[in-house]
VOPA-331526 format. One record per residue (C-alpha): residue number from 1; residue in one letter; x, y, z. Coordinates in Angstrom, 2 decimals, m for minus. Layout:
// residues N
num / residu / x / y / z
NUM / A / X / Y / Z
...
This chain:
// residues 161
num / residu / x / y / z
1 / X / 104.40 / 217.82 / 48.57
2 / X / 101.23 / 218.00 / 46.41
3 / X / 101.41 / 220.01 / 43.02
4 / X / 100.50 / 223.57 / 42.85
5 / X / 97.20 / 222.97 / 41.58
6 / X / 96.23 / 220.93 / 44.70
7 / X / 97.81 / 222.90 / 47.29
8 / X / 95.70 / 225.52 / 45.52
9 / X / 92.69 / 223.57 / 45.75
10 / X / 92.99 / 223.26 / 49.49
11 / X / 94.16 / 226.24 / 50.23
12 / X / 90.35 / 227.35 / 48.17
13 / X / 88.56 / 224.90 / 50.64
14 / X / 90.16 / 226.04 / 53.67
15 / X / 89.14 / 229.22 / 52.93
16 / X / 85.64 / 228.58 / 52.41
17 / X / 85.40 / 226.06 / 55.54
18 / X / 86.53 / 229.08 / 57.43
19 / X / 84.28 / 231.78 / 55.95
20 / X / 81.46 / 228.58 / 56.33
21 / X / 82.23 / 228.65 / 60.58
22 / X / 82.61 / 232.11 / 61.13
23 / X / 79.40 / 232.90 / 59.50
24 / X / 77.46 / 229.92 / 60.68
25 / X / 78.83 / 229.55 / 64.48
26 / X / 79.02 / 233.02 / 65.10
27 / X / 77.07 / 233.09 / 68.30
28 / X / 79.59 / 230.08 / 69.26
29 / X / 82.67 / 232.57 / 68.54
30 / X / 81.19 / 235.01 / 70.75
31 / X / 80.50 / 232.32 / 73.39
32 / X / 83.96 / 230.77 / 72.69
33 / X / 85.58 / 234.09 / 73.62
34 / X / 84.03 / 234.99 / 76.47
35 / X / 84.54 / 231.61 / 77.82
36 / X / 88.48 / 232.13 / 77.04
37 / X / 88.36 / 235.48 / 78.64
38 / X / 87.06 / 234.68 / 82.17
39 / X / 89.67 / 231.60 / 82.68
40 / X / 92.73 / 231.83 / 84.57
41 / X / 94.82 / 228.93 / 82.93
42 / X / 93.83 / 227.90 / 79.13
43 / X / 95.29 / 224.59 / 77.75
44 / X / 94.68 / 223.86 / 74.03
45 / X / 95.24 / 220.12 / 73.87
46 / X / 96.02 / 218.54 / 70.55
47 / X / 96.99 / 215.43 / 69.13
48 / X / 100.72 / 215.29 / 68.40
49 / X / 99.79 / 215.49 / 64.64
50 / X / 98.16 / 219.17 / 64.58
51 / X / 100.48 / 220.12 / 67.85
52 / X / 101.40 / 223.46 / 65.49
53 / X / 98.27 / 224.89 / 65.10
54 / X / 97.40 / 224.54 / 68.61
55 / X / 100.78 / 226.05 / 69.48
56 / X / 99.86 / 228.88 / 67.04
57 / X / 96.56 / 229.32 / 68.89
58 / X / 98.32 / 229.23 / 72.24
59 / X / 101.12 / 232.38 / 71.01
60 / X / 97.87 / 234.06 / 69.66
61 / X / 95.80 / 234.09 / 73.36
62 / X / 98.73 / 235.59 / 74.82
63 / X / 99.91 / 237.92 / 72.27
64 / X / 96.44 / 239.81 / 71.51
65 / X / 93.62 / 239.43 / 74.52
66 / X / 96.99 / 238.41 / 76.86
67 / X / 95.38 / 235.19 / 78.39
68 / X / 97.51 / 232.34 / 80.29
69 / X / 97.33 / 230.17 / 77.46
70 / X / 99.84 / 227.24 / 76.51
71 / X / 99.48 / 224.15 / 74.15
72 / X / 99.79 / 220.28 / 75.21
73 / X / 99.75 / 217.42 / 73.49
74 / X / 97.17 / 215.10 / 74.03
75 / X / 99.04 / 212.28 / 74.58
76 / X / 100.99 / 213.94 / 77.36
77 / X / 97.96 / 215.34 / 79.07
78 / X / 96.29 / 213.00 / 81.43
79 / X / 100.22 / 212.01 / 82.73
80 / X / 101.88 / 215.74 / 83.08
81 / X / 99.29 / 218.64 / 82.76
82 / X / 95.42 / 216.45 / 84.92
83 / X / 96.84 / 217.90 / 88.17
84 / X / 96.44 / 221.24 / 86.69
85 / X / 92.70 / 221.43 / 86.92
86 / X / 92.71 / 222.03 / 90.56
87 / X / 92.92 / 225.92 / 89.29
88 / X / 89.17 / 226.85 / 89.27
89 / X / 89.48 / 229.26 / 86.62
90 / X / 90.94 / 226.53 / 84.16
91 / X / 89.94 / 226.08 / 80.68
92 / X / 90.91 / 223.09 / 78.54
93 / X / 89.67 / 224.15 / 74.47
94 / X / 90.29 / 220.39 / 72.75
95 / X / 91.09 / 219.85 / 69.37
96 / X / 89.40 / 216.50 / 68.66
97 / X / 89.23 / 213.96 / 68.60
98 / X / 92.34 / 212.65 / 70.69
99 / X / 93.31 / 209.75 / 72.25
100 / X / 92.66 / 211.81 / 75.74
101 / X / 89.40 / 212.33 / 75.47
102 / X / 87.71 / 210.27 / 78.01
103 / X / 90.45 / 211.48 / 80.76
104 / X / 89.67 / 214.80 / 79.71
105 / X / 86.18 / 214.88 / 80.00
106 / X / 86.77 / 212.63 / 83.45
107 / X / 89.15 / 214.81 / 85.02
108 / X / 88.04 / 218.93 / 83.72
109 / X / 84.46 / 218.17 / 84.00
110 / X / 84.69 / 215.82 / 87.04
111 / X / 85.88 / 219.07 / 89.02
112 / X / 83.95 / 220.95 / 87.60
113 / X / 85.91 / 222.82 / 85.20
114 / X / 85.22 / 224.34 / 81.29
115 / X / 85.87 / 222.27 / 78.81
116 / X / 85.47 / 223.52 / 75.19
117 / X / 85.90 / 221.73 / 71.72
118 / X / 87.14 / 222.81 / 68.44
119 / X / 86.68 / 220.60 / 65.81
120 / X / 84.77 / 217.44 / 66.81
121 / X / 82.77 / 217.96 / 70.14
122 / X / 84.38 / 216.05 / 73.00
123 / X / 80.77 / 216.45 / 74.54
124 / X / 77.65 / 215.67 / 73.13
125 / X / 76.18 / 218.93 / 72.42
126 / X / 78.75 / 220.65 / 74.69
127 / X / 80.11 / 224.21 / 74.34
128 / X / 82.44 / 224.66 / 71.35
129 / X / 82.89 / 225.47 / 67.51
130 / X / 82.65 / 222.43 / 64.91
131 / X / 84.22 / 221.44 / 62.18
132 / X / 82.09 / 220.38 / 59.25
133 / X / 84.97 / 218.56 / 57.71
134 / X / 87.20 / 215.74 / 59.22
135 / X / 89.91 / 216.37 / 56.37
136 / X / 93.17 / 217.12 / 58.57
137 / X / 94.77 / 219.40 / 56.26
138 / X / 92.21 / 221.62 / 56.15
139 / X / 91.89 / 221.35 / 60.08
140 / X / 95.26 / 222.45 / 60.31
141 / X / 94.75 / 225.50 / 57.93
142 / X / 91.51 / 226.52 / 59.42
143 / X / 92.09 / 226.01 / 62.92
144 / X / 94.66 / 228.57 / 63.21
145 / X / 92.81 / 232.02 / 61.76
146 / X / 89.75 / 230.68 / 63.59
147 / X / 91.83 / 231.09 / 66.93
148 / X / 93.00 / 234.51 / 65.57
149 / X / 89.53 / 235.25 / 65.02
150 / X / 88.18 / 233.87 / 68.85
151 / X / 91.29 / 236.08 / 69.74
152 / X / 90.18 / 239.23 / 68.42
153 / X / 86.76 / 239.26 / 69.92
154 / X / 88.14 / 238.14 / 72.92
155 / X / 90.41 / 241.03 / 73.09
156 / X / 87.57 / 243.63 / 71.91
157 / X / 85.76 / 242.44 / 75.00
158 / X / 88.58 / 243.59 / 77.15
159 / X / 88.60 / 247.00 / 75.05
160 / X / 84.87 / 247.52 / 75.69
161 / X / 83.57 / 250.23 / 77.90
């Protein structure tokens, strides 16, 4: 909807947010993966309005490191998917902030279970990968190649020797 100069513009930001997290939190991408690959049941949860790029990130775990992974919305989490966390190996990777976030952190960490955060942490100083911009269409461009990236490493763990 924007003209092409400003779709340009963001498309020039998301870029360099991107390049900015891989290079910065690369220890966290590492971490981030092999968090990913040890769980048995990965939700991304997402508020309804960046839903896509958690479904993108979702298609990605399965197609490339083949993890269980499927996306929720945030606002149908603590109602349809809590009971889900009985699964020890269960991974919830958050794309705050939500709406669900104190029912997330009460029910995954209340049993015990990993939670990670992409984007704003959904624990103080808990495991995850920020984002040092709020803007949401640059979260939305971002979040997805960062998955793809998380992905890949994931998947070259697998490959290792």
């Amino acid at each position: 909807g924007g003209s092409t100069a400003t779709v340009a513009a963001s498309l020039r930001d998301a870029a360099s947010l991107l390049t900015e997290v891989r290079v910065a939190q690369a220890a966290s991408i590492e971490r981030f993966a092999e968090r990913l690959r040890q769980a048995s049941m990965i939700h991304i949860v997402a508020p309804m309005s960046r839903l896509g790029p958690a479904l993108q990130a979702a298609q990605v775990l399965r197609e490339v490191p083949r993890l269980n992974a499927v996306a929720v919305a945030a606002e149908d989490w603590d109602h349809s998917h809590a009971y889900l966390t009985v699964d020890a190996g269960y991974l919830a990777v958050v794309s705050g902030p939500t709406g669900a976030d104190a029912e997330l952190r009460r029910w995954v960490l209340g049993r015990g279970r990993g939670l990670l955060s992409l984007g704003q942490p959904i624990v103080e100083d808990g495991p995850g990968l920020t984002m040092p911009v709020d803007d949401p269409r640059l979260r939305v461009l971002v979040e997805c190649p960062l998955m793809e990236t998380i992905a890949l490493r994931a998947w070259a763990m697998f490959s290792s020797p």
